[in-house]
TORPA-4810 file (N, C-alpha, C, O; in nm, 3 decimals):
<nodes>
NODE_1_2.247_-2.169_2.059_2.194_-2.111_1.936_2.250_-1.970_1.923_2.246_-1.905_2.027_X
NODE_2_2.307_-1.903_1.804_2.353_-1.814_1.770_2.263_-1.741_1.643_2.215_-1.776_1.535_X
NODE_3_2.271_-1.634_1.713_2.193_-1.527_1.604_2.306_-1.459_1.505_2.408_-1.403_1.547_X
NODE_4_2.266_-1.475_1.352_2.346_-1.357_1.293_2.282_-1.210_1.257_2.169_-1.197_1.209_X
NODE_5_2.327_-1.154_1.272_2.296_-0.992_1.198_2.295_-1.009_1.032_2.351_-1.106_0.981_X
NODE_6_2.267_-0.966_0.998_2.264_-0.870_0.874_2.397_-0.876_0.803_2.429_-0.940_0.703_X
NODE_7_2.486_-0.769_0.900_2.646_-0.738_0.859_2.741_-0.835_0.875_2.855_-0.831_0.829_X
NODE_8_2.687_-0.934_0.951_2.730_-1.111_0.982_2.738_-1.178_0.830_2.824_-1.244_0.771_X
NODE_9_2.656_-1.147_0.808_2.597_-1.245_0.685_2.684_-1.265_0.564_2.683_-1.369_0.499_X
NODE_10_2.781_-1.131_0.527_2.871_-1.187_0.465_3.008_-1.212_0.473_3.073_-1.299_0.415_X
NODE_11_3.050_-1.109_0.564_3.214_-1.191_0.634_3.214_-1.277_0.722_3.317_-1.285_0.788_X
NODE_12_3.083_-1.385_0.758_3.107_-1.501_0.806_3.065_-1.610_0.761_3.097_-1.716_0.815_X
NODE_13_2.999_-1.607_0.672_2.902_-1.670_0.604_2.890_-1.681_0.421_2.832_-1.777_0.370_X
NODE_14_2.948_-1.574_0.339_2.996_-1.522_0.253_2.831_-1.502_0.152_2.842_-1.541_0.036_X
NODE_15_2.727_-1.461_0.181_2.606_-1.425_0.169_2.623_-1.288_0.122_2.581_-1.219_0.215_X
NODE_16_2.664_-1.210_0.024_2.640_-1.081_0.031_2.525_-1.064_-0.063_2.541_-1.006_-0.170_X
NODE_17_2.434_-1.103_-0.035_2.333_-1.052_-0.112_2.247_-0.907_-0.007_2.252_-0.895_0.116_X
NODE_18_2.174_-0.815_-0.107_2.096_-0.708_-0.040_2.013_-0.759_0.050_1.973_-0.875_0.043_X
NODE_19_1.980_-0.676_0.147_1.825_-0.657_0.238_1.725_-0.691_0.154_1.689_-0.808_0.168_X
NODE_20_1.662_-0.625_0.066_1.546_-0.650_-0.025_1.579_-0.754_-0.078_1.483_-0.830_-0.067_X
NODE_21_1.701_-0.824_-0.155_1.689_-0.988_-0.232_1.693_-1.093_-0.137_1.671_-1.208_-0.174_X
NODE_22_1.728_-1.060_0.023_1.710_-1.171_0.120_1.600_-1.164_0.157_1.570_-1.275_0.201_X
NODE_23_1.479_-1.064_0.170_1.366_-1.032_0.197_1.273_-1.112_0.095_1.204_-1.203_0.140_X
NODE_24_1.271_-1.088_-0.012_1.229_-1.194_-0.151_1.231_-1.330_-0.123_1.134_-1.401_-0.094_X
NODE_25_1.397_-1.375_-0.139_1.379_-1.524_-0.049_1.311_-1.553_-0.008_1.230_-1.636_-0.051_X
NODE_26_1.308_-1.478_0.129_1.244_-1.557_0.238_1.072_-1.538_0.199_0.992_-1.611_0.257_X
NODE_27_1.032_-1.455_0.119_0.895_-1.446_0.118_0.838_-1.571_0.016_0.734_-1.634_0.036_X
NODE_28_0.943_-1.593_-0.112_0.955_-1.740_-0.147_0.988_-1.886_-0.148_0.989_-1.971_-0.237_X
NODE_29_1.029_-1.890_0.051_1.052_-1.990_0.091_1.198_-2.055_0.076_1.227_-2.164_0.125_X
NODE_30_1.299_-1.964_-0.006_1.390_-2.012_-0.085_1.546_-1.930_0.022_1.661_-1.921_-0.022_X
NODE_31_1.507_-1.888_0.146_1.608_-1.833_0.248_1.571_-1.844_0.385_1.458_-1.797_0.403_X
NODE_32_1.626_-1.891_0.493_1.602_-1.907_0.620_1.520_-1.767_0.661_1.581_-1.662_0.641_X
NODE_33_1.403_-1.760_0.710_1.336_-1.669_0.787_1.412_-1.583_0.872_1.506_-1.651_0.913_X
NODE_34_1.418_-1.465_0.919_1.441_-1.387_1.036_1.367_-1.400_1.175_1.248_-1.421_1.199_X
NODE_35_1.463_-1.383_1.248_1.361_-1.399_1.368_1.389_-1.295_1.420_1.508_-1.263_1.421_X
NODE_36_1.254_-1.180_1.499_1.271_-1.092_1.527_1.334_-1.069_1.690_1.288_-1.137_1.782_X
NODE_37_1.435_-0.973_1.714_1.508_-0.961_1.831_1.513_-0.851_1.907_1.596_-0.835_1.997_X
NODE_38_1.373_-0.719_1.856_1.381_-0.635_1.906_1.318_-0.552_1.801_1.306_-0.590_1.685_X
NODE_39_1.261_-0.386_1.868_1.243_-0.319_1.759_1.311_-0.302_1.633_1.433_-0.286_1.627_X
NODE_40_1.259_-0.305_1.562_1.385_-0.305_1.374_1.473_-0.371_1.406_1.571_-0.324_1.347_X
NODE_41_1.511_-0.478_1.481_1.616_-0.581_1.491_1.565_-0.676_1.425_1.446_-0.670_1.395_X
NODE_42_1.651_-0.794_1.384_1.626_-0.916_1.348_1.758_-0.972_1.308_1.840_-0.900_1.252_X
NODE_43_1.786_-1.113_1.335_1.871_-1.191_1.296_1.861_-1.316_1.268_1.747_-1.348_1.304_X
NODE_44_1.923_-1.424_1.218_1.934_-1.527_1.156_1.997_-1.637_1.223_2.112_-1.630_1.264_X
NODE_45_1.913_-1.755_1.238_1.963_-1.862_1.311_2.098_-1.916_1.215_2.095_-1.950_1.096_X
NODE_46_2.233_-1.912_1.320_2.319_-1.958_1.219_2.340_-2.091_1.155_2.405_-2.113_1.052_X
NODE_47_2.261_-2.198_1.247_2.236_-2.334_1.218_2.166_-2.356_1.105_2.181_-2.460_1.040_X
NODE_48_2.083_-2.261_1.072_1.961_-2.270_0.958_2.003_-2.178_0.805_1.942_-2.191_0.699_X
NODE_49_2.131_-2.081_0.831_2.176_-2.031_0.763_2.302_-2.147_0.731_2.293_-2.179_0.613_X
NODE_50_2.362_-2.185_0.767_2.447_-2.289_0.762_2.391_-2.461_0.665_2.443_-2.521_0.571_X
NODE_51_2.278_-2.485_0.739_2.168_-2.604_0.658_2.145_-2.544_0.517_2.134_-2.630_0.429_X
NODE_52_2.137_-2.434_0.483_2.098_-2.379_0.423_2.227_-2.377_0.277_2.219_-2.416_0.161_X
NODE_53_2.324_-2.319_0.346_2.467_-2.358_0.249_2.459_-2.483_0.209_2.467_-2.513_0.090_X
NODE_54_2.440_-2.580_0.317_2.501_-2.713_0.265_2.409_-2.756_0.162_2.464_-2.781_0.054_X
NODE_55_2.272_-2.772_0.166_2.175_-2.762_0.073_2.223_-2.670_-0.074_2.217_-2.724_-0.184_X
NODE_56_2.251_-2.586_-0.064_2.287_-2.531_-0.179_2.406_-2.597_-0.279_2.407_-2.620_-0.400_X
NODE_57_2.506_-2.618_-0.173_2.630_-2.718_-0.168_2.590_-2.916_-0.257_2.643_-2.973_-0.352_X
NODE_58_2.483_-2.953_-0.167_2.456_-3.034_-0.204_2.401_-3.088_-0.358_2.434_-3.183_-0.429_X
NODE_59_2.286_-2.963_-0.376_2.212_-2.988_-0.519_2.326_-2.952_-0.624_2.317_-3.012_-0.731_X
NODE_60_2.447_-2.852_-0.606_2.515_-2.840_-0.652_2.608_-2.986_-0.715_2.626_-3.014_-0.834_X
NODE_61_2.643_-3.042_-0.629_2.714_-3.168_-0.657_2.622_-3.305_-0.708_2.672_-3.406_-0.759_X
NODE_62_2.461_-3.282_-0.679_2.378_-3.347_-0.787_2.408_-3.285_-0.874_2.521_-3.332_-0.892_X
NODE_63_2.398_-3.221_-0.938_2.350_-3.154_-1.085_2.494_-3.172_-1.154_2.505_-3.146_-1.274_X
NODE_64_2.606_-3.216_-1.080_2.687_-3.244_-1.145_2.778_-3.384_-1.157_2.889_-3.418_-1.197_X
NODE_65_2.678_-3.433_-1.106_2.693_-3.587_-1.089_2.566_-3.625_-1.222_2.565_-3.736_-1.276_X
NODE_66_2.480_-3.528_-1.254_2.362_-3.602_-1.363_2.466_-3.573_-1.496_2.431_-3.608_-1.609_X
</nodes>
């Protein structure tokens, strides 16, 4: 299991959204949670950030299959 950072999030992942609009997400269920790794640390399971693309990926190619 691999943790991402923050600064991970968009040159590996291509996520550049802010701190506060990934914070939102996740408080609406609609972004993988943080898991905490230390004082003011936290990072992101990359498996769940990844599930997470493909899901996005996926409804994408419904909505254009309707």
């Amino acid at each position: 299991m691999r943790l991402l950072s923050y600064d991970e999030l968009k040159p590996q992942k291509g996520i550049g959204y802010s701190k506060s609009h990934i914070w939102r997400l996740e408080k609406e269920h609609k972004f993988p949670r943080r898991v905490p790794i230390g004082e003011s640390r936290h990072g992101w399971i990359e498996d769940e950030i990844d599930n997470w693309i493909a899901e996005r990926a996926a409804s994408r190619d419904e909505e254009a299959a309707s």
